[in-house]
C-alpha atoms as a printed R data frame, in Angstrom:
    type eleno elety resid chain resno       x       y       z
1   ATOM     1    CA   UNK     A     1 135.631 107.199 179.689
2   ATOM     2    CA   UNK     A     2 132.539 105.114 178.680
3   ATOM     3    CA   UNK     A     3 131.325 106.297 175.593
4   ATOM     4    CA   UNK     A     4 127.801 108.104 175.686
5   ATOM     5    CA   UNK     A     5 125.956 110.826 173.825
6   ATOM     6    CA   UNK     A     6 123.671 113.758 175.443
7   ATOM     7    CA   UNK     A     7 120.866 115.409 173.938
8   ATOM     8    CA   UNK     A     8 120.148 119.410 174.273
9   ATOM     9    CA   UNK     A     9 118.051 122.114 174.049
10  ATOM    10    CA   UNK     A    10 119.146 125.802 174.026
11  ATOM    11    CA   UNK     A    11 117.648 129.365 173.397
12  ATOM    12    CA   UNK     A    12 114.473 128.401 175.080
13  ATOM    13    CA   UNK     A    13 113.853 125.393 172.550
14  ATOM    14    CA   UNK     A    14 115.178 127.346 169.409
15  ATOM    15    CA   UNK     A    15 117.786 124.833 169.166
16  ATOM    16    CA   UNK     A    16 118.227 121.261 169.822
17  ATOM    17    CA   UNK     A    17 121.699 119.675 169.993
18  ATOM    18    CA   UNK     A    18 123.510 116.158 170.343
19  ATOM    19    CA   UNK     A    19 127.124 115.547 171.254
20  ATOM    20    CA   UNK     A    20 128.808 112.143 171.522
21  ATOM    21    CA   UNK     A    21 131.995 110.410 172.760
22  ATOM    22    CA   UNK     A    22 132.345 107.619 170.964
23  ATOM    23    CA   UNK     A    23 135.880 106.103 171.085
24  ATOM    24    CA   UNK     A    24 135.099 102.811 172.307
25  ATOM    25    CA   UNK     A    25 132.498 101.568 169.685
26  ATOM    26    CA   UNK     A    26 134.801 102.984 166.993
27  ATOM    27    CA   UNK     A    27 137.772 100.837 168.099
28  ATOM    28    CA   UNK     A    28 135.361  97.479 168.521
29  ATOM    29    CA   UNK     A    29 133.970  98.509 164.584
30  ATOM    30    CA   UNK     A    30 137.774  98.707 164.395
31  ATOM    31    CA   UNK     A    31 139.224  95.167 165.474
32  ATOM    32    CA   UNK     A    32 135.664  94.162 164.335
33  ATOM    33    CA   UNK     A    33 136.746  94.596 160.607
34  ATOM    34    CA   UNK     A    34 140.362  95.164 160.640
35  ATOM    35    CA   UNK     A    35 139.928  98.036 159.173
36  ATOM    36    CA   UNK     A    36 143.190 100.720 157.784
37  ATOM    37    CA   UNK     A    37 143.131 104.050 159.849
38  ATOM    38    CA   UNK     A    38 141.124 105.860 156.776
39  ATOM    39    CA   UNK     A    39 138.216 103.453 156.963
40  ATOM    40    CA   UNK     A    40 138.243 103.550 160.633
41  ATOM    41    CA   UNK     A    41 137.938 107.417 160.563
42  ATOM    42    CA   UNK     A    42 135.009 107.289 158.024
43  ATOM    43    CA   UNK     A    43 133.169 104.381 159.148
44  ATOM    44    CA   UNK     A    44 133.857 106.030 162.611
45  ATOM    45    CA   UNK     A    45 132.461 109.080 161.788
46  ATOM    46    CA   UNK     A    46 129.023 107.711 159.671
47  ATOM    47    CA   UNK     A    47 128.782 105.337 163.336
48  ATOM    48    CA   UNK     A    48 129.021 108.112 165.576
49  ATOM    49    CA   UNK     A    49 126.425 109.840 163.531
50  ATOM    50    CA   UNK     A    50 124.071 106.907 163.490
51  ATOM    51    CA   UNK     A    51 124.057 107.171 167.442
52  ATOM    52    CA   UNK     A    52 123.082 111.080 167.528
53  ATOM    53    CA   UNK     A    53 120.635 110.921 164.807
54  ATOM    54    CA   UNK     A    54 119.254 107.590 165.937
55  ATOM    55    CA   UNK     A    55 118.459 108.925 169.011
56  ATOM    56    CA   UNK     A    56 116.010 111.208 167.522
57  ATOM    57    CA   UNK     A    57 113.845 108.594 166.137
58  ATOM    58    CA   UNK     A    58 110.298 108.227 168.384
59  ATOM    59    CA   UNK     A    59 109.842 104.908 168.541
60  ATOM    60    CA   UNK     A    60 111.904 101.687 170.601
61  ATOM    61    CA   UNK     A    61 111.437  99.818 167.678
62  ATOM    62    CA   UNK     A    62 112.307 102.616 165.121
63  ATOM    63    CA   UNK     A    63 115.243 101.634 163.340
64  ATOM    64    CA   UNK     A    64 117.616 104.756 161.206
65  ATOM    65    CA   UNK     A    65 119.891 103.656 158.547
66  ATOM    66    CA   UNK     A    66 122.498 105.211 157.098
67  ATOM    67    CA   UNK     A    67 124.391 104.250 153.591
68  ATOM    68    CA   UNK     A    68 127.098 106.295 151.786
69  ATOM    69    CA   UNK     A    69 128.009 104.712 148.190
70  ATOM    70    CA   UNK     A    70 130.966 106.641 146.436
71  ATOM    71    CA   UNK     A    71 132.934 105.625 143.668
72  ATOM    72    CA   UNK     A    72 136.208 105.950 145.620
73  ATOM    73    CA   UNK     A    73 138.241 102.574 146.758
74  ATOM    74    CA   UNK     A    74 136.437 102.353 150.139
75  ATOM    75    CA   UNK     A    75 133.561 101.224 147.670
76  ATOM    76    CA   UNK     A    76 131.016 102.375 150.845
77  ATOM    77    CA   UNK     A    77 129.702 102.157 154.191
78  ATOM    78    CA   UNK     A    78 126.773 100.413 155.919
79  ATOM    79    CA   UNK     A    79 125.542 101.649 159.555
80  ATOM    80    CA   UNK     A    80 122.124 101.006 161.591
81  ATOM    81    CA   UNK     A    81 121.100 102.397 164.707
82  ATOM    82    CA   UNK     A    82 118.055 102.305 167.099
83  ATOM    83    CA   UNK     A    83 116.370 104.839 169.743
84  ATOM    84    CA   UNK     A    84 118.538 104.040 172.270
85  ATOM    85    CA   UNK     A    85 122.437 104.070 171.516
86  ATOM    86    CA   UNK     A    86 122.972 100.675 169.766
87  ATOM    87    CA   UNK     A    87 124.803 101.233 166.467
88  ATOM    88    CA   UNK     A    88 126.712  99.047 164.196
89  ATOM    89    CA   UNK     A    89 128.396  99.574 161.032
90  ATOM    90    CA   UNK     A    90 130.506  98.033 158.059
91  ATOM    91    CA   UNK     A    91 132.764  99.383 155.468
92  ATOM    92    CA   UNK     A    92 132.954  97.391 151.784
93  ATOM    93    CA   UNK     A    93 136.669  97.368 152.021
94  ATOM    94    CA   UNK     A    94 137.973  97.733 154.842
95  ATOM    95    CA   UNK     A    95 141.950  97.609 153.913
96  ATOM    96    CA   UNK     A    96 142.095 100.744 151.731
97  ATOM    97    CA   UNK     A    97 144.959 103.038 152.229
98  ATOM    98    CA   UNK     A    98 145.271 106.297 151.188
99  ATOM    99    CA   UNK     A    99 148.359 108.950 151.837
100 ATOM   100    CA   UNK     A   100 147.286 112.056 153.659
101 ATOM   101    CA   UNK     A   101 145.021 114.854 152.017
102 ATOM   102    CA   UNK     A   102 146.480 118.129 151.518
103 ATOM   103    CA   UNK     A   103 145.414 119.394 155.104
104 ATOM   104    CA   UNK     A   104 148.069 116.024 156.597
105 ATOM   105    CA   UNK     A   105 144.530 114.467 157.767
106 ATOM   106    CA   UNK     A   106 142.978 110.568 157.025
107 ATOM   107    CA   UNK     A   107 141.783 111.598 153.851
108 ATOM   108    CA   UNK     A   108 137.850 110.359 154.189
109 ATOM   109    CA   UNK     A   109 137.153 112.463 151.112
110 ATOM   110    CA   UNK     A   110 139.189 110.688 148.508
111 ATOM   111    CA   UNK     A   111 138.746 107.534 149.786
112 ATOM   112    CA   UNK     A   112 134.723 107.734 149.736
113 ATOM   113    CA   UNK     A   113 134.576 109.652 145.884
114 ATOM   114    CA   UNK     A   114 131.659 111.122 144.661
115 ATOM   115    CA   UNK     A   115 128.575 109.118 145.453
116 ATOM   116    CA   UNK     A   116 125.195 109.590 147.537
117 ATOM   117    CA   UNK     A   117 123.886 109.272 151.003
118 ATOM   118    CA   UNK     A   118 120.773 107.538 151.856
119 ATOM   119    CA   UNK     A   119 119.345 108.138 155.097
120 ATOM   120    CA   UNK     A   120 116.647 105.095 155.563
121 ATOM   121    CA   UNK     A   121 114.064 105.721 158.957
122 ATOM   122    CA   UNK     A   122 111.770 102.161 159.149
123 ATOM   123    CA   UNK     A   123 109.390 103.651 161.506
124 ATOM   124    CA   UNK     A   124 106.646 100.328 161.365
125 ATOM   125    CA   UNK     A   125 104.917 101.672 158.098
126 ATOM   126    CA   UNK     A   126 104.049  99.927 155.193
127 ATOM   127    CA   UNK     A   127 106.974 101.596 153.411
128 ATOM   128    CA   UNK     A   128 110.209 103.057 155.387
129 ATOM   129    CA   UNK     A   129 110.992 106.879 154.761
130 ATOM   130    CA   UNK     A   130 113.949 107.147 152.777
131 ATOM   131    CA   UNK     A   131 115.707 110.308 151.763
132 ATOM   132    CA   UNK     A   132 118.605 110.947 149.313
133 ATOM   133    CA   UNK     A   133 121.461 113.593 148.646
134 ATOM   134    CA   UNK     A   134 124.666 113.868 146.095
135 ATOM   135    CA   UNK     A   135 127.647 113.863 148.455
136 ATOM   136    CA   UNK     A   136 129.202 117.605 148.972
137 ATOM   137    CA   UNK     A   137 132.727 116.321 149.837
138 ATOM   138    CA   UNK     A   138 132.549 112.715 151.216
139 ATOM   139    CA   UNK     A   139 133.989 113.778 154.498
140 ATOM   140    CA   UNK     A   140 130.833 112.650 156.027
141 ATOM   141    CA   UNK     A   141 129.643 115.540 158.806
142 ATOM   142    CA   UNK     A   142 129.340 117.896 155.415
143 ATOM   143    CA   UNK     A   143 127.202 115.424 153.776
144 ATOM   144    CA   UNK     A   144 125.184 115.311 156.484
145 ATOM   145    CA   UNK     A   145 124.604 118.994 157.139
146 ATOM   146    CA   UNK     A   146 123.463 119.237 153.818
147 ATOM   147    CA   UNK     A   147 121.714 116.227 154.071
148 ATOM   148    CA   UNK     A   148 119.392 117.876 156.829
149 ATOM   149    CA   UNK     A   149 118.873 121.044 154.884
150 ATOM   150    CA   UNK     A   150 117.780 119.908 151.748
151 ATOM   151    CA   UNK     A   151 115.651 116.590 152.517
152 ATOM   152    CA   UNK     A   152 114.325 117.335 155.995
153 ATOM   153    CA   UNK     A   153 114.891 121.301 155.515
154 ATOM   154    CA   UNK     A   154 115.682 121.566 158.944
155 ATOM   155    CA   UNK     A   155 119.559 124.159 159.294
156 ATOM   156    CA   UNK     A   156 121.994 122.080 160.723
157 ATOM   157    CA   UNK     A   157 125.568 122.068 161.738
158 ATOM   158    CA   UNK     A   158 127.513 118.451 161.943
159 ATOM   159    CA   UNK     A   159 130.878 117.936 163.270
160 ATOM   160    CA   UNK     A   160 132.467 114.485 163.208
161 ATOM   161    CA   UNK     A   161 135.838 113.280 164.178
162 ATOM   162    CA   UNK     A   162 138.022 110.180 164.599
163 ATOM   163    CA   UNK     A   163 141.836 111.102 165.715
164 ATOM   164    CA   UNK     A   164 144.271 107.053 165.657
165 ATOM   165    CA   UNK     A   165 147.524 106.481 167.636
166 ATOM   166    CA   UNK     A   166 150.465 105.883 165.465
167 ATOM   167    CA   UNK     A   167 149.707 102.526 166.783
168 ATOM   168    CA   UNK     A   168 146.801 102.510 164.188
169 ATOM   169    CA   UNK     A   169 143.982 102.099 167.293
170 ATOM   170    CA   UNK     A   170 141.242 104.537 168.062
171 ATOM   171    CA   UNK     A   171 142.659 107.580 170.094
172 ATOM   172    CA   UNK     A   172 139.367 109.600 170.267
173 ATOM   173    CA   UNK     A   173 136.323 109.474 168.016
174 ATOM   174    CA   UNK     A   174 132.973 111.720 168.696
175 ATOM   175    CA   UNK     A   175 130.738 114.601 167.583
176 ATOM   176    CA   UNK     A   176 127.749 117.221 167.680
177 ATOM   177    CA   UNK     A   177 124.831 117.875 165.499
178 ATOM   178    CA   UNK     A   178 123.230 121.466 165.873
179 ATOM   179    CA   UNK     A   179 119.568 121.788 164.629
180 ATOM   180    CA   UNK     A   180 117.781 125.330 164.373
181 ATOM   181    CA   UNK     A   181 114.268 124.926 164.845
182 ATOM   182    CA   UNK     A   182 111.702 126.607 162.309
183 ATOM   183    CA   UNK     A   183 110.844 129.201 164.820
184 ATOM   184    CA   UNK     A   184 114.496 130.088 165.449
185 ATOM   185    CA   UNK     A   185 115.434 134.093 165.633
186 ATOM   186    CA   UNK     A   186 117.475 135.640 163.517
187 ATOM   187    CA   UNK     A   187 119.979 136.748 166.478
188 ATOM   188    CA   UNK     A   188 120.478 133.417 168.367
189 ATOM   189    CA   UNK     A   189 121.156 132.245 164.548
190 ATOM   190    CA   UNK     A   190 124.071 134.821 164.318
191 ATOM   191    CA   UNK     A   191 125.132 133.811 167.652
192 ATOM   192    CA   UNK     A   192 125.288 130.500 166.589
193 ATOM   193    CA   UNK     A   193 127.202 130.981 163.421
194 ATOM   194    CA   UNK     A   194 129.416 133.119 165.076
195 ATOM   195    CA   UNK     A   195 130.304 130.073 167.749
196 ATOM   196    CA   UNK     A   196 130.826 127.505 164.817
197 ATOM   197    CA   UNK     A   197 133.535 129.174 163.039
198 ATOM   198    CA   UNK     A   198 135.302 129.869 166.038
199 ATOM   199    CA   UNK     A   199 135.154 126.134 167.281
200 ATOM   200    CA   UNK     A   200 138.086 123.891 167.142
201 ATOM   201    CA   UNK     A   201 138.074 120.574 165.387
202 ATOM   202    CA   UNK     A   202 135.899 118.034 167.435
203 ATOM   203    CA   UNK     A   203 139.077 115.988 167.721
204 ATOM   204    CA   UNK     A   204 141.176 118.715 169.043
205 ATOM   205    CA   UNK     A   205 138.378 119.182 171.586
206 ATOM   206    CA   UNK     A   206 137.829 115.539 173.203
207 ATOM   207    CA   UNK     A   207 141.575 115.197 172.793
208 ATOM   208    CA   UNK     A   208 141.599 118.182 175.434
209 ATOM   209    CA   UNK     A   209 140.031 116.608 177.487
210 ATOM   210    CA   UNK     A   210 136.768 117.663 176.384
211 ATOM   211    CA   UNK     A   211 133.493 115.945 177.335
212 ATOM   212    CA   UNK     A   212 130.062 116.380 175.188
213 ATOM   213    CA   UNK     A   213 128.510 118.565 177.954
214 ATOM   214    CA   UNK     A   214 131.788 120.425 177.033
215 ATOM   215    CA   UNK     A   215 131.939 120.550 173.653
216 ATOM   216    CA   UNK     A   216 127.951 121.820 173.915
217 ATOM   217    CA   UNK     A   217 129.137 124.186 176.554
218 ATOM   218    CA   UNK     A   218 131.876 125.682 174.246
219 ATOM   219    CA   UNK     A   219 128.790 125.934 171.493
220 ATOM   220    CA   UNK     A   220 125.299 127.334 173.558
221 ATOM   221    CA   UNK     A   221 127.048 127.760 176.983
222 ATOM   222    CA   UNK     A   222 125.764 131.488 176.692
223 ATOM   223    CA   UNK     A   223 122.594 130.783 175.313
224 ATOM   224    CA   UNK     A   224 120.705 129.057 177.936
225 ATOM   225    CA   UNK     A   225 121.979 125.413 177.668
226 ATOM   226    CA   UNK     A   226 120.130 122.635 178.881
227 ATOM   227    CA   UNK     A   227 120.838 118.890 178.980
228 ATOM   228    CA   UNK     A   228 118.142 116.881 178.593
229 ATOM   229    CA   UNK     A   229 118.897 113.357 178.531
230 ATOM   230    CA   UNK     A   230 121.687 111.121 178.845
231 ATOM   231    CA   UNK     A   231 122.280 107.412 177.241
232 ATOM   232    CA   UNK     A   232 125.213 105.695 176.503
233 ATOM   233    CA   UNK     A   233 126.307 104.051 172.852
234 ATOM   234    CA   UNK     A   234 127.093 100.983 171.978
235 ATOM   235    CA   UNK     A   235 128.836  99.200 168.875
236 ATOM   236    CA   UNK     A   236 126.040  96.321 169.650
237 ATOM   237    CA   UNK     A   237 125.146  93.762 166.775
238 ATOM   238    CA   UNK     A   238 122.273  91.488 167.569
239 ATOM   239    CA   UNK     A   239 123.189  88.369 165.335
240 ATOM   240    CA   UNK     A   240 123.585  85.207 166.775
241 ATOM   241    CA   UNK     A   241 123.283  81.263 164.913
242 ATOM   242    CA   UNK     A   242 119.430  81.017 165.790
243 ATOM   243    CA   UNK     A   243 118.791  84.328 163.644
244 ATOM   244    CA   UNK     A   244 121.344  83.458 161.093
245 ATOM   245    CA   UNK     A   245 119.623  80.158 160.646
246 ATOM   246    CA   UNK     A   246 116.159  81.888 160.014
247 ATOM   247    CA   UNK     A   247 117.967  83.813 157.184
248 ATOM   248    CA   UNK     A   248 118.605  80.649 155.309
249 ATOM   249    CA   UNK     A   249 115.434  79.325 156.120
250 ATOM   250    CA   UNK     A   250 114.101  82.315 154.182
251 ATOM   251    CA   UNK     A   251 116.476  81.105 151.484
252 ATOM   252    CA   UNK     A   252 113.528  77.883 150.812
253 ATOM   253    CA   UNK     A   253 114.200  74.472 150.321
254 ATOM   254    CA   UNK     A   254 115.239  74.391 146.742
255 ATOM   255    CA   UNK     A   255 118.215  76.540 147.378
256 ATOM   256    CA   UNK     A   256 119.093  74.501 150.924
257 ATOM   257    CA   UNK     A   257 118.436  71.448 149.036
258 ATOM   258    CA   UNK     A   258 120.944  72.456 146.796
259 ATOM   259    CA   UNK     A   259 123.427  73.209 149.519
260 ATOM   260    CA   UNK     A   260 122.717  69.957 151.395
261 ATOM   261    CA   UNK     A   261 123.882  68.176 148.137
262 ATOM   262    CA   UNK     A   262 127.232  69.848 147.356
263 ATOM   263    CA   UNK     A   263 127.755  67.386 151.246
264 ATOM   264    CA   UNK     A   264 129.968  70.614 152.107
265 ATOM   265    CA   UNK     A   265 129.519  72.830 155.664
266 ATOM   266    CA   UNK     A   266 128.641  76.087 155.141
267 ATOM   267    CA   UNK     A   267 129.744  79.652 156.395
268 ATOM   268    CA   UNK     A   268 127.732  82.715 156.897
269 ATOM   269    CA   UNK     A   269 129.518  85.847 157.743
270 ATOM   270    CA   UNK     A   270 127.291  88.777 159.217
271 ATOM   271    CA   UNK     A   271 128.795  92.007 157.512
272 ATOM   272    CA   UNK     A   272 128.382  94.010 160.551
273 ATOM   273    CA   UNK     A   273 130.289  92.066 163.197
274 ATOM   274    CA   UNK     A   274 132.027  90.156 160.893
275 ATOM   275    CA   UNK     A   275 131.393  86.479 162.919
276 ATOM   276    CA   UNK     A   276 131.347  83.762 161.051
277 ATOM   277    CA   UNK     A   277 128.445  81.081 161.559
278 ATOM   278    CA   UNK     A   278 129.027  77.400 160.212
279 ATOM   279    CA   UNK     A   279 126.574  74.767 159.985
280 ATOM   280    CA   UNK     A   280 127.212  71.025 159.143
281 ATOM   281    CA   UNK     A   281 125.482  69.140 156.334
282 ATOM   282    CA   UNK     A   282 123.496  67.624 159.098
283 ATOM   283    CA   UNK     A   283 122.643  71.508 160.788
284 ATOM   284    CA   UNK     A   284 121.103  72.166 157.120
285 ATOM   285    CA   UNK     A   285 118.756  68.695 157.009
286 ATOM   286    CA   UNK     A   286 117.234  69.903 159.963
287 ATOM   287    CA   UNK     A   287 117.031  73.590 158.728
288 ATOM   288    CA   UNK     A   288 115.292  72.250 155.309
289 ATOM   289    CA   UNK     A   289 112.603  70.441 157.334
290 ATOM   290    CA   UNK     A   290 111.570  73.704 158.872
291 ATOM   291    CA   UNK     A   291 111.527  75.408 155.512
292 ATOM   292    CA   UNK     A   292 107.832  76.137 154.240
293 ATOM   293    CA   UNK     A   293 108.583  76.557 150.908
């Protein structure tokens, strides 16, 4: 199955909801960065969150960004997303291992620490909107549900999930975010609640086959679901030599000067694909003549 995401409404607009399948992207972030099983399952979860709560921004050219520092060995993780599906993501160290919490699970929680999230919207404004939160548990979809009730005040219910084969690759990966709207009764609240902590794990679900309309189903089936859009999502990172060379354009001449005189290549590595670009002592003479300053 192609990995997508669907957007929702139920209880005659009281709610909104997202769900997302999102195996695929999480095993290219995966091979991407060669990453242990307990930073695929967090950067896997923070990715599959960019794609839900990127596709709320308004604007094509709205970009969301999400950053978790923590002062456990994963050190933290990086992930961007746009309007329409494209996410990509990076982890600081991608190699840690952990043994299993006390529940047998990755343990995404130890290996994250205590720490904040930051939650960065660059809507085209002068400055971006950025919002800021302790971490509850640094198990991510937690973080994030209290991330939405204290700095956007809007209730919210998060579920994340990223289940590995023993063979250490990505056997299912996804997730939901429930919003109440302000206007929300006090019944179809109860309803809800009532729902959530009956729900199984969102890896137990899309490992049973489960799709989003599912796992949405299983959540607002009996209060007047409706699915409103449909887009698919993508581990997509838009770096390529010509951008990378703009970058060290940006760096000026004294610093590519300086470069151009150690009469070594040089590597760039983008942290969120993890390609390497090289360019020749002869690629940076031509890159300092387009330098401005």
């Amino acid at each position: 199955m192609n990995d997508y995401m669907i957007r929702a409404t139920a209880a005659n607009a009281q709610i909104r909801a997202f769900a997302a399948t999102t195996r695929e992207l999480t095993e290219a972030a995966r091979k991407y960065h060669r990453t242990s099983p307990v930073a695929t399952a967090a950067l896997g979860r923070l990715l599959t969150a960019g794609c839900m709560m990127g596709s709320m921004l308004k604007g094509d050219n709205d970009i969301l960004t999400l950053q978790i520092r923590g002062d456990g060995p994963i050190g933290g993780l990086t992930v961007t997303a746009d309007a329409g599906g494209n996410v990509k993501g990076y982890v600081h160290y991608p190699a840690v291992m952990l043994p299993p919490n006390q529940m047998g699970k990755l343990d995404v929680g130890g290996a994250i620490g205590n720490g904040v999230l930051s939650v960065i919207k660059d809507m085209g404004l002068k400055e971006p909107y950025a919002g800021q939160t302790v971490l509850q548990t640094g198990e991510i979809a937690e973080d994030l549900t209290y991330y939405f009730a204290t700095s956007e005040q809007v209730p919210s219910s998060v579920g994340l999930g990223v289940l590995m084969n023993k063979d250490n690759t990505v056997k299912q990966a996804g997730g939901f975010i429930i919003q109440l709207m302000p206007f929300a009764e006090e019944s179809v609240l109860n309803k809800l609640e009532e729902k959530l902590l009956k729900i199984a794990s969102v890896t137990s679900m899309l490992d049973g086959g489960d799709t989003p309309e599912k796992i949405l189903e299983r959540l607002l089936g009996d209060l007047d679901l409706e699915i409103t859009d449909k887009m698919p999502a993508r581990f997509r990172c838009g770096c390529d030599k010509h951008r990378v060379e703009k970058a060290i354009i940006s760096m000026g001449k004294g610093e590519i000067s300086d470069l151009i005189a150690d009469g070594k290549e040089i590597t760039v590595n983008c942290h969120f694909c993890n390609t390497d670009y090289t360019f020749s002592v002869d690629e940076l003479k031509e890159i300092l003549k387009k330098a401005v300053r």
